[in-house]
Each structure stands twice: as C-alpha cells, then as structure tokens.
C-alpha positions as CSV (number, residue, x, y, z in Angstrom):
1,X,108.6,51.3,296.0
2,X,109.8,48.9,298.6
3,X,107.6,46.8,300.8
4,X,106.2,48.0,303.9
5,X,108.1,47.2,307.2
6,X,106.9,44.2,308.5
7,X,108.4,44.6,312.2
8,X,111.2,45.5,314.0
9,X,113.5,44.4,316.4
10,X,117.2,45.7,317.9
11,X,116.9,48.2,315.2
12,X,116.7,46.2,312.6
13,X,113.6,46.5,310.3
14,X,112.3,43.8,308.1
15,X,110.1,44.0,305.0
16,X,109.2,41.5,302.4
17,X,109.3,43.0,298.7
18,X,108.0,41.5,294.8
19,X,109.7,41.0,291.8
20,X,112.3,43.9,291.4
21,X,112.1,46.0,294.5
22,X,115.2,46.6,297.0
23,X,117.1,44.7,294.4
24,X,120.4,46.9,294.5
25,X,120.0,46.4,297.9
26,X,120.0,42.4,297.5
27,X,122.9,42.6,295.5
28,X,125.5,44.3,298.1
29,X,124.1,42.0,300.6
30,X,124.5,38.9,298.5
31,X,127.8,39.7,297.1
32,X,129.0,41.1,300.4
33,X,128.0,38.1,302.2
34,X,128.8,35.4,300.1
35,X,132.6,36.4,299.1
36,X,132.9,35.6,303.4
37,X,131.8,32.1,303.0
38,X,134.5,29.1,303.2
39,X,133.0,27.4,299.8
40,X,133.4,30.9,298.4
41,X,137.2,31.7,299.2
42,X,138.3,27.8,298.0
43,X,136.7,28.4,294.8
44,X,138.9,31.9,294.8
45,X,135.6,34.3,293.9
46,X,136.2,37.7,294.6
47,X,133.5,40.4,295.8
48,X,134.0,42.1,292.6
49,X,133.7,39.2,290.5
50,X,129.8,38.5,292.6
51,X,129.0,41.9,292.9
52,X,129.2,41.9,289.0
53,X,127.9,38.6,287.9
54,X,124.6,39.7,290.5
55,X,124.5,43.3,288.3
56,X,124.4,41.3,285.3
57,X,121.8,39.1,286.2
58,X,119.7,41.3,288.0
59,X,116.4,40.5,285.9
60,X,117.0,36.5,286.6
61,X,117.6,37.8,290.9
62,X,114.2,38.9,291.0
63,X,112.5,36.9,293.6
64,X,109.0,35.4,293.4
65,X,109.4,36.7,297.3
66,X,112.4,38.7,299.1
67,X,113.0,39.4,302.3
68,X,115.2,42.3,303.2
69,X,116.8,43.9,306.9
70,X,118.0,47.1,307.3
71,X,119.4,48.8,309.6
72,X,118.2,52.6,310.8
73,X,119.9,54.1,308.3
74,X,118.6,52.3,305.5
75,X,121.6,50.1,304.6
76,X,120.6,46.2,304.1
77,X,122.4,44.0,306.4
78,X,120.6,40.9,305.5
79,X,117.8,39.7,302.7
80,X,117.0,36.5,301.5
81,X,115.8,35.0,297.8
82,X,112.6,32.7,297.6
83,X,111.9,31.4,294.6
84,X,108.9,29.2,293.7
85,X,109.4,25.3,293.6
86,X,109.0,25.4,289.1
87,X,111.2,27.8,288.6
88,X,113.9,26.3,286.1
89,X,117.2,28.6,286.6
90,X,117.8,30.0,283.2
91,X,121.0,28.4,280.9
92,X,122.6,32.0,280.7
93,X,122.7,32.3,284.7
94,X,124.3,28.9,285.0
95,X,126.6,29.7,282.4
96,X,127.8,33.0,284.2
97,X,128.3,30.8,287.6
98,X,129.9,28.1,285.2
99,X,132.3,30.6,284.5
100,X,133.2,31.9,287.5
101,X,134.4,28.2,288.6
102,X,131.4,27.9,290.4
103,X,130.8,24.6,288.5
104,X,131.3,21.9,291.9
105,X,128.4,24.1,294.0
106,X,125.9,23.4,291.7
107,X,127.1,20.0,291.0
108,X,126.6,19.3,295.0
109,X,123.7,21.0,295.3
110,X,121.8,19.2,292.7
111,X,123.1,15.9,294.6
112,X,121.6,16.9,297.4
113,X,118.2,18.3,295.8
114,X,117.8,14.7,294.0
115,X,115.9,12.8,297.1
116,X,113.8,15.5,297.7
117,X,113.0,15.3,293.8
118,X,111.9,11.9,294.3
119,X,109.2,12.3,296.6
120,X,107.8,15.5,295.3
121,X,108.3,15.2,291.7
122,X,106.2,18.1,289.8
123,X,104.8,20.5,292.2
124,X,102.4,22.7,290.7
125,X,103.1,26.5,291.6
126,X,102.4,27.7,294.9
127,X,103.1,24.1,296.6
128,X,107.0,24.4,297.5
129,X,108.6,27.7,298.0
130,X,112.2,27.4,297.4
131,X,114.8,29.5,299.6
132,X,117.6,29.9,297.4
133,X,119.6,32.8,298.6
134,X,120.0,33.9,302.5
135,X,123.1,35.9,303.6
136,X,123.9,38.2,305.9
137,X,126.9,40.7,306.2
138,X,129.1,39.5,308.9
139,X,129.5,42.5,311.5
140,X,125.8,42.1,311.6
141,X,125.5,38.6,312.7
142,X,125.1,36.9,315.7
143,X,121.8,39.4,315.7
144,X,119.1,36.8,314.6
145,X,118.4,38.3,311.5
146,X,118.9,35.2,309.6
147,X,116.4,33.4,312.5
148,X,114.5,36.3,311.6
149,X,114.6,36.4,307.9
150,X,113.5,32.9,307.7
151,X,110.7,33.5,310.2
152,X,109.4,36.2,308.1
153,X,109.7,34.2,304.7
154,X,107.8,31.6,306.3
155,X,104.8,33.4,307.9
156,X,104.4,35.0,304.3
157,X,104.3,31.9,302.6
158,X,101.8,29.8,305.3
159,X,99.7,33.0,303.8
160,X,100.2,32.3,300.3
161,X,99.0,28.3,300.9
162,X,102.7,27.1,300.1
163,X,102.8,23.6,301.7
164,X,106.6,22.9,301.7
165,X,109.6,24.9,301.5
166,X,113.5,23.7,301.5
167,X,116.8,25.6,301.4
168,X,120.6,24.8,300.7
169,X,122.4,25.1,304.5
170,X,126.0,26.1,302.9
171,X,127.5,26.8,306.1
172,X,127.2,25.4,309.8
173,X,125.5,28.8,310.3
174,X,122.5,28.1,308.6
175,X,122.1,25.0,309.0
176,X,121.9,25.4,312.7
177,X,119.2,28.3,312.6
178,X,117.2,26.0,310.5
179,X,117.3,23.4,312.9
180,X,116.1,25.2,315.4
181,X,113.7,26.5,313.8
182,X,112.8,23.0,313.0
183,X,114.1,22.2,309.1
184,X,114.8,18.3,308.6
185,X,118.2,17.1,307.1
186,X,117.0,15.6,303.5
187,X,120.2,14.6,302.5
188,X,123.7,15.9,303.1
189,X,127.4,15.7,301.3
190,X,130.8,16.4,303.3
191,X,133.3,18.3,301.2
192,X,136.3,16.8,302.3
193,X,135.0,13.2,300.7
194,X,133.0,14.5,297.9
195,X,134.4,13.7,294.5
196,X,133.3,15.8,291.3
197,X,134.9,14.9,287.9
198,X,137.4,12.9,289.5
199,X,138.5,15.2,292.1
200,X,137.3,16.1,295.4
201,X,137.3,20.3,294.6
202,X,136.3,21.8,298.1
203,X,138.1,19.5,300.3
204,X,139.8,22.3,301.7
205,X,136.7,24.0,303.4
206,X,137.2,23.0,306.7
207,X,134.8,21.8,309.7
208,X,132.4,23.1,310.8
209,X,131.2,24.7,307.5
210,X,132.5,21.6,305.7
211,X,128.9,20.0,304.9
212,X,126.5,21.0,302.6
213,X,122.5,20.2,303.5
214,X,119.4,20.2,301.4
215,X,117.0,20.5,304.2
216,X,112.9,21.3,304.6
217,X,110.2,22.7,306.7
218,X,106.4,21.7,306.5
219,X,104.7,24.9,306.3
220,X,101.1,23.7,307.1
C-alpha cells in the first residue's frame, strides 16, 4: 500500500513510499515530465518512447526512497527518485537509455559526478543518498512541489543518518530550488561548448536550461 501522507499544503499531499509502491504513479510523472525538458526534445524522445522504456524497467525504478505529490484526486503531479550512494545502475538500463539516443546525458553526467567521486570515493551505504530523478508535470509548477519534494526527501534522510546527498540540476529550474534551499555547485558543463565524441550534441538547448550541475547538500 502506499506510504502515509506526510503533509499537506495548497492541496497537494506528499508521502514518501519503499521499494515498489506508487510506482505506476512515478512512471506517468517521470515520463510526462521529462518529454518537457529542453535536453529531452534535442535528443528527439518522445513521451511514448519514456513512458515505455520506464514500464520496461520498472523493477530497476524502484527507489531505495520516493517521494510522491498528489493532488486531491489522487493523480501524481510530482515524485522524486532517491537512490543510495552504491547503487551501480544496471548494464540493461543503460543499454535501454543507450538506445533511445540518450548516450551524451549520461556521458555529461558522469563528467560532472567525477569531482564529487574524488573526494568521497567508496561510501559505505547509508552515507550519500543520491537524488536521481525529480520532475514535476508542468501545469503544476510554479507550486513549490519540487521545493517541497526535496524538503521532504531530505528530512527523511537526516532520519535515516545519511550524511551527504547530491542530485543532477538538468534544468535552470532545479537548480535554482536547490540553491535556495542551499545545494553547492560541485561542478558544472554548458551544452553549447560541451564536446562528446567529437561533436558538441546538445548545443541546441538554449539558455537558461543550457547547463548541467552536479550539485550537493550536507545533511548533518
């Protein structure tokens, strides 16, 4: 059954789940939200195309911790993934993205992880939560659910004795909710300068959401 609600706020309820639960629910949002993003429409991905690669891989979704807003009738309107800091994404999920053309995101996202890597090379579990996934459908935002579904993530986890946790900022949108809520920049790439294999494959996302940020909190 899915997780209790947490709180509530402009009718909006929050509730963190385990492993499995509200997962159709994380889907829609995920594939809903995502297809919006400017990284998403250069690479040419199609609702369909995440909606189905999510379904596929709905075992490997399952979050060590999720996060999900609904509205009052029940319908998700946001959620967030966290996964813990040594979890290895599995070779069959990567190959799905790989297919899709997704190949340049996780090529710039690694990048970005790989100063972080330096100073905290093997955390044991339980040490750095990892916020892989946020998204929120776009006629809902502007709300503060992603302000809020961060907030939430991060109370849970202080619980849990995590010490650290980071996130990717793909968009000007979250990056500036994690700032405020007072994330650091670890490092950063811009797309229209970025070169992978040669080429430079999302120069055309254009500013503001032209940047991609591996950023971190300090949860103690």
């Amino acid at each position: 059954m899915p997780g209790p609600t947490l709180w509530e706020a402009d009718g909006i309820r929050y509730r963190v789940t385990s492993p499995g639960e509200d997962l159709p629910a994380i889907l829609e949002v995920l594939a809903s939200s995502f297809v919006e993003e400017p990284v998403s429409q250069t690479l040419g991905v199609t609702a369909a195309q995440l909606m189905q690669l999510y379904t596929r891989l709905g075992d490997a979704m399952c979050s060590d911790l999720g996060v999900v807003a609904v509205d009052i009738s029940g319908a998700g309107v946001g959620a967030l993934v966290v996964r813990d800091g040594t979890y290895k994404i599995p070779v069959s999920v990567v190959q799905e993205y790989l297919r899709l053309g997704c190949g340049p995101i996780f090529a710039a996202q690694d990048e970005t992880e790989a100063p972080f890597h330096k100073t905290h090379p093997n955390p044991k579990p339980g040490e750095v939560a990892v916020f892989r996934l946020l998204a929120v459908q776009q006629r809902f935002r502007g709300l503060q659910i992603g302000r809020r579904l961060l907030e939430t993530a991060s109370r849970q986890l202080r619980q849990r004795g995590y010490r650290v946790a980071t996130m990717h900022a793909n968009s000007e949108f979250t990056a500036r909710i994690a700032s405020r809520l007072g994330w650091t920049v670890v490092s950063e790439i811009e797309y229209q300068t970025w070169v992978h294999q040669g080429n430079p494959p999302l120069a055309a996302v254009q500013p503001p959401h032209n940047k991609l940020r591996f950023v971190m909190v300090d949860l103690q």
